[in-house]
C-alpha distance (Angstrom), angle and dihedral (degrees) to the residues before:
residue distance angle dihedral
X1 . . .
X2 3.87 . .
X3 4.06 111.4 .
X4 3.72 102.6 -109.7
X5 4.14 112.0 -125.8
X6 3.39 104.8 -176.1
X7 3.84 144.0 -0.6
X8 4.18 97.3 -84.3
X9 3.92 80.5 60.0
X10 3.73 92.7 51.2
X11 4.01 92.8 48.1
X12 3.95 84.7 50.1
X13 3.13 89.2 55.3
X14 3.68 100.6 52.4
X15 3.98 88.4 46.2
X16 3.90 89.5 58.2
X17 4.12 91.2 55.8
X18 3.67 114.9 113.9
X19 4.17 91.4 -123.0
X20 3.56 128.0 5.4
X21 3.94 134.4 -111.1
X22 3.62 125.6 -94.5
X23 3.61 121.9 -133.0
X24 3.96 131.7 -144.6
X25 4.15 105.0 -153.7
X26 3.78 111.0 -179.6
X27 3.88 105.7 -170.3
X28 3.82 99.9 7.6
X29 3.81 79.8 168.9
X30 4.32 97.8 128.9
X31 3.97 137.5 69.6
X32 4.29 90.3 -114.8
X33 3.95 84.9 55.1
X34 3.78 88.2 39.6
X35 4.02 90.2 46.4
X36 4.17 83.9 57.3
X37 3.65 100.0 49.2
X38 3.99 98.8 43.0
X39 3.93 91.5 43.3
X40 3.81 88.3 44.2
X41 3.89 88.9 53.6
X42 3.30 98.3 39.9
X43 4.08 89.2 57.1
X44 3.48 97.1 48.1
X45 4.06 99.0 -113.7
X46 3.36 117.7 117.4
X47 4.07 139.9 1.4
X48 3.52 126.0 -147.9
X49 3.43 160.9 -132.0
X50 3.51 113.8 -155.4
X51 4.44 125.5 -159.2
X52 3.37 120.6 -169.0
X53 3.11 136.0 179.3
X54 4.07 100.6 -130.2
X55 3.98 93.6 -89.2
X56 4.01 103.8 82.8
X57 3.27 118.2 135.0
X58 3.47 134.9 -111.3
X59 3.38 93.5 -100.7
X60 3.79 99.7 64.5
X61 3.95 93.7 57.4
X62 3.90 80.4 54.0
X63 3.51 99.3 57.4
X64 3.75 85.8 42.0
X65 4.04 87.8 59.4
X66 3.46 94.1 48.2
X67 4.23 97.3 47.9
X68 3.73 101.1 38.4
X69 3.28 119.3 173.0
X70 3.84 86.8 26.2
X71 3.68 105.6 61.7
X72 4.08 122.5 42.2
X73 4.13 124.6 -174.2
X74 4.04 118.2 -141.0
X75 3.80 112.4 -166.6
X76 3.38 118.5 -146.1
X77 3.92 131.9 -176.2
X78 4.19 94.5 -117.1
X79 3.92 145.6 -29.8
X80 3.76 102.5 -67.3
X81 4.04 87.9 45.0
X82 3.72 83.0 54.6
X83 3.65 106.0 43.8
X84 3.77 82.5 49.7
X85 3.67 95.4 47.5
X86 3.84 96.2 51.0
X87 4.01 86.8 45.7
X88 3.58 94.9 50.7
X89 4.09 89.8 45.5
X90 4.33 89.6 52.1
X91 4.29 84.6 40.7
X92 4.18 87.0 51.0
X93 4.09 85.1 52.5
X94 4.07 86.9 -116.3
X95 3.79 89.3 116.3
X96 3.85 117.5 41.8
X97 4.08 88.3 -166.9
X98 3.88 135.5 30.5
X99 3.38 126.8 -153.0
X100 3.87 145.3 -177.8
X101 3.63 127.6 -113.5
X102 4.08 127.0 168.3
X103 3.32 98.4 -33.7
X104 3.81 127.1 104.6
X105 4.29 116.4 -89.1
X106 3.27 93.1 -126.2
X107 3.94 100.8 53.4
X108 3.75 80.1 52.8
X109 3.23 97.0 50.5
X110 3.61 100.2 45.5
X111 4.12 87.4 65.4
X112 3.64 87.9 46.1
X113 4.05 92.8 52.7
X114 3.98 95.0 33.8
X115 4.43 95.5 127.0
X116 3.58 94.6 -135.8
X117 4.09 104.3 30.7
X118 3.45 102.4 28.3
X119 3.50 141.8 92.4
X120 4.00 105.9 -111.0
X121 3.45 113.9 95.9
X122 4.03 116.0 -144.7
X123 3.92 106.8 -93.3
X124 3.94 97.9 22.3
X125 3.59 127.1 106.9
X126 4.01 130.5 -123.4
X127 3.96 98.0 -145.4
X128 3.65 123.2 146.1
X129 3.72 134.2 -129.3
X130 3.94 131.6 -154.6
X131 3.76 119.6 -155.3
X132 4.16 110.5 -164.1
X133 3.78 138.1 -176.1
X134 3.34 103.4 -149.7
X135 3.67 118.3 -158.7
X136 3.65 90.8 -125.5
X137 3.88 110.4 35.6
X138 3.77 110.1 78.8
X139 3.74 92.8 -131.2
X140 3.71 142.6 31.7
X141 4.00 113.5 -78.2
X142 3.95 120.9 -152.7
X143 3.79 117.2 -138.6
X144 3.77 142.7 -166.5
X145 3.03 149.4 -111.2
X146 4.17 108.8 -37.6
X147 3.73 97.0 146.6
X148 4.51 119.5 25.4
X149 3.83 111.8 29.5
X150 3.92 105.0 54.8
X151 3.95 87.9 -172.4
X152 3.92 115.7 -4.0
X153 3.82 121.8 -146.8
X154 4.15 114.3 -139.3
X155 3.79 89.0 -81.5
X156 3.66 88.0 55.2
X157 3.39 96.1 48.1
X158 3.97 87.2 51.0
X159 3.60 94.2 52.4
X160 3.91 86.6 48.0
X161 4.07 89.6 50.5
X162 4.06 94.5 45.4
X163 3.84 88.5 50.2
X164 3.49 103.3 50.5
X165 3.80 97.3 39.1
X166 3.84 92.4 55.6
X167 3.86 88.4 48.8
X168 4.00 84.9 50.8
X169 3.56 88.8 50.7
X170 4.03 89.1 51.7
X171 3.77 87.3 49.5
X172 3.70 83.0 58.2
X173 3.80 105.2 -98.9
X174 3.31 120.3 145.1
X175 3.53 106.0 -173.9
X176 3.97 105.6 24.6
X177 3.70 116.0 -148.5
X178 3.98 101.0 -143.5
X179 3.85 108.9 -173.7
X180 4.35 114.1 -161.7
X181 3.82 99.7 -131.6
X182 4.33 114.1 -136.8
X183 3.88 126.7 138.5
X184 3.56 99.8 -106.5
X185 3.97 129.5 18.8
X186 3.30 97.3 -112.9
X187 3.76 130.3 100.6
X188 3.65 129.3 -130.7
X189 3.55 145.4 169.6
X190 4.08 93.3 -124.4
X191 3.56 90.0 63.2
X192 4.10 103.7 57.7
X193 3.78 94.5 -162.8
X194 3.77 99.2 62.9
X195 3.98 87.0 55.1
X196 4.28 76.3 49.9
X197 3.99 89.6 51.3
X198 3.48 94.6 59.8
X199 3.43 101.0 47.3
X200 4.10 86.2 48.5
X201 3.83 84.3 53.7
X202 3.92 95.0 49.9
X203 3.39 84.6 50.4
X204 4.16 98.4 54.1
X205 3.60 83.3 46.6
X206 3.85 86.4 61.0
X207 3.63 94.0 50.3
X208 3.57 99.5 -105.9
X209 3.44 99.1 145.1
X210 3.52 102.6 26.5
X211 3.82 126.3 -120.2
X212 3.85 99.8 -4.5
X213 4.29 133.2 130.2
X214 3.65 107.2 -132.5
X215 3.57 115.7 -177.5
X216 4.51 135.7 169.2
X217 2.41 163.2 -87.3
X218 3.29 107.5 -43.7
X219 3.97 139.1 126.7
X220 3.74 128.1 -86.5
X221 4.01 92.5 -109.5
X222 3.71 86.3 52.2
X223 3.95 86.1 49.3
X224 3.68 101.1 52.3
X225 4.10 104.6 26.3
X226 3.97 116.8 62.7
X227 3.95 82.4 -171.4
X228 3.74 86.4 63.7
X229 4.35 90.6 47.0
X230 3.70 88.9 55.3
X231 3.67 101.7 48.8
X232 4.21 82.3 50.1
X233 3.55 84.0 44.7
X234 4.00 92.2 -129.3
X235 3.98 107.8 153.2
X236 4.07 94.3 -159.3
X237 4.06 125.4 148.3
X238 3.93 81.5 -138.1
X239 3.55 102.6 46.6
X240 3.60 101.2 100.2
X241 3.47 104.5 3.8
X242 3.76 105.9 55.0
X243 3.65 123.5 162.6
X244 3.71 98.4 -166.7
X245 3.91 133.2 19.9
X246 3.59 117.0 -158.8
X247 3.86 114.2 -148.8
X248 3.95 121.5 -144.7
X249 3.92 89.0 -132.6
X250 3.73 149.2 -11.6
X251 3.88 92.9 -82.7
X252 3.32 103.3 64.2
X253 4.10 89.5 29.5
X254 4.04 89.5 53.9
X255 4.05 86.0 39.5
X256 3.62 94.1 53.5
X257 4.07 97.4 50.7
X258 3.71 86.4 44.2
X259 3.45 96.2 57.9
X260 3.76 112.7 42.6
X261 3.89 91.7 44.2
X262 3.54 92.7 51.9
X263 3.92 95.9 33.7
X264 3.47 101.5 26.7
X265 3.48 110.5 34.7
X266 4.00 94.6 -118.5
X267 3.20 118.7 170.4
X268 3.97 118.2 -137.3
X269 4.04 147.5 -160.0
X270 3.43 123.7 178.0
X271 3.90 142.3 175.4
X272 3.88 142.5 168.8
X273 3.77 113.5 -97.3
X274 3.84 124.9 -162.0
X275 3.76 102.7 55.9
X276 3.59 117.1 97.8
X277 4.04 90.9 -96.2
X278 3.76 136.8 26.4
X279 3.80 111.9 -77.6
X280 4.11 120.1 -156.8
X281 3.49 106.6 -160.1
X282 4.06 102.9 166.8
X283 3.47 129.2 -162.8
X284 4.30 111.9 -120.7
X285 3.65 78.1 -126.1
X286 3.59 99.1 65.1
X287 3.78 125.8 98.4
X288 3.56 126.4 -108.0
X289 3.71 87.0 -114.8
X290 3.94 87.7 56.3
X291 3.41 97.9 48.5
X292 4.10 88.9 49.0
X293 3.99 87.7 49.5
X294 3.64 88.2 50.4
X295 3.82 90.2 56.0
X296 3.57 96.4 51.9
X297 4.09 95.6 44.1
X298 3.82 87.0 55.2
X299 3.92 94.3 47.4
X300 3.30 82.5 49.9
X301 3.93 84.6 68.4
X302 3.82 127.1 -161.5
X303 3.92 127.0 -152.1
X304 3.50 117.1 -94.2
């Protein structure tokens, strides 16, 4: 498989898959959501199964009309029937992807996290990952976590590090290049995630997650500019040419994505990894763009 670079490459990529994706909306009842599903049709990438909650709009049936056979509408009696609904639907293996439409997160997520009907399994971690084109960087860079884990313990930080290297391996890298995010390089006892770091970089050494470079701490520059490795004089495959920065915590995560979208023009997809399928759970803030990129990361799928 051909690394994919940038988001056209992962839509190409869908297109090229024997069948498509089916897709779980509960509350598809908004023109963003309604963006996602006609684009989505219209590219060929995904088919759907769409739960409201009695107050779509007219729109929705329309789209419906126009893709039958590709796009089905589930009435439900309100939101938490519908979050439900759609969870039980992805749970049942009808839907290979669940995703968010008007209502709130946390109805949403309350299905997803239910013990018995949800999608969590016991021992596995919700975390969330960010994929970004980034005007600047030549490919796309993997980042986490800027919106579940506020600080993660080592097995957080595991969970985070398996996730995100399977997805690289789905964009097509072989050999990920994770990078372990901090403001300086060195470690120290005041900050508890470098003492984490190493122990995630004992643990690569062991072959824990396969054929991967993990290297940190070290700072984002460091990360993403080789110029900025040399002048350090760090000789690292991952200093400047990371394909995934790990963040100590959901401040500087959540600070990060902030920035280079609005700043930098970045372009961004993100889903929740952990449960037993991809969950999109966009922000109101996010571009229609965003949300469509989200859609298309999480059909890309990952292994739980």
């Amino acid at each position: 498989m051909n690394t994919i670079l940038d988001f056209n490459g992962l839509m190409d990529c869908l297109r090229s898959m024997p069948e498509r994706r089916k897709v779980a909306i509960a509350c598809p009842n908004d023109s963003h959501t309604e963006y996602v599903i006609e684009r989505a049709l219209n590219d060929g990438i995904a088919d759907f199964l769409l739960v409201t909650d009695g107050h779509n709009r007219p729109e929705l049936d329309s789209i419906i009309e126009r893709f039958k056979g590709h796009a089905e509408k589930i009435v439900t009696s309100s939101p938490d029937d519908a979050a439900r609904k759609a969870v039980s639907l992805v749970r049942q293996k009808h839907a290979d992807v669940l995703m968010k439409g008007t209502l709130n997160t946390d109805n949403l997520l309350r299905a997803v996290l239910d013990k018995e009907c949800g999608l969590l399994e016991p021992g596995h971690v919700l975390s969330h990952i960010t994929v970004t084109k980034i005007p600047s960087y030549d490919k796309l860079l993997l980042f986490s976590d800027a919106a579940v884990i506020p600080r993660p313990t080592l097995e957080q930080f595991e969970s985070i590090v398996s996730y995100g290297v399977e997805i690289c391996r789905r964009l097509g890298k072989d050999t990920p290049r994770v990078a372990l995010i901090h403001c300086t390089e060195k470690v120290n006892e005041k900050f508890p995630h470098t003492l984490s770091y190493e122990s995630l970089k004992r643990k690569v050494a062991e072959g824990c997650f396969g054929d991967v470079f993990i290297d940190g701490p070290m700072d984002v520059k460091t990360a993403c500019d080789k110029e900025s490795g040399i002048i350090k004089g760090i000789d690292s495959p991952v200093v400047g040419n990371a394909d995934m920065l790990v963040f100590p915590n959901i401040e500087s995560g959540n600070v990060f994505y902030k920035t280079i979208t609005l700043f930098a023009g970045a372009e961004t997809a993100g889903m929740l990894c952990g449960t037993t399928a991809p969950v999109v759970v966009a922000s109101r803030a996010d571009s229609n763009e965003s949300k469509y990129y989200s859609l298309t990361l999480a059909c890309l799928g990952y292994n739980s």
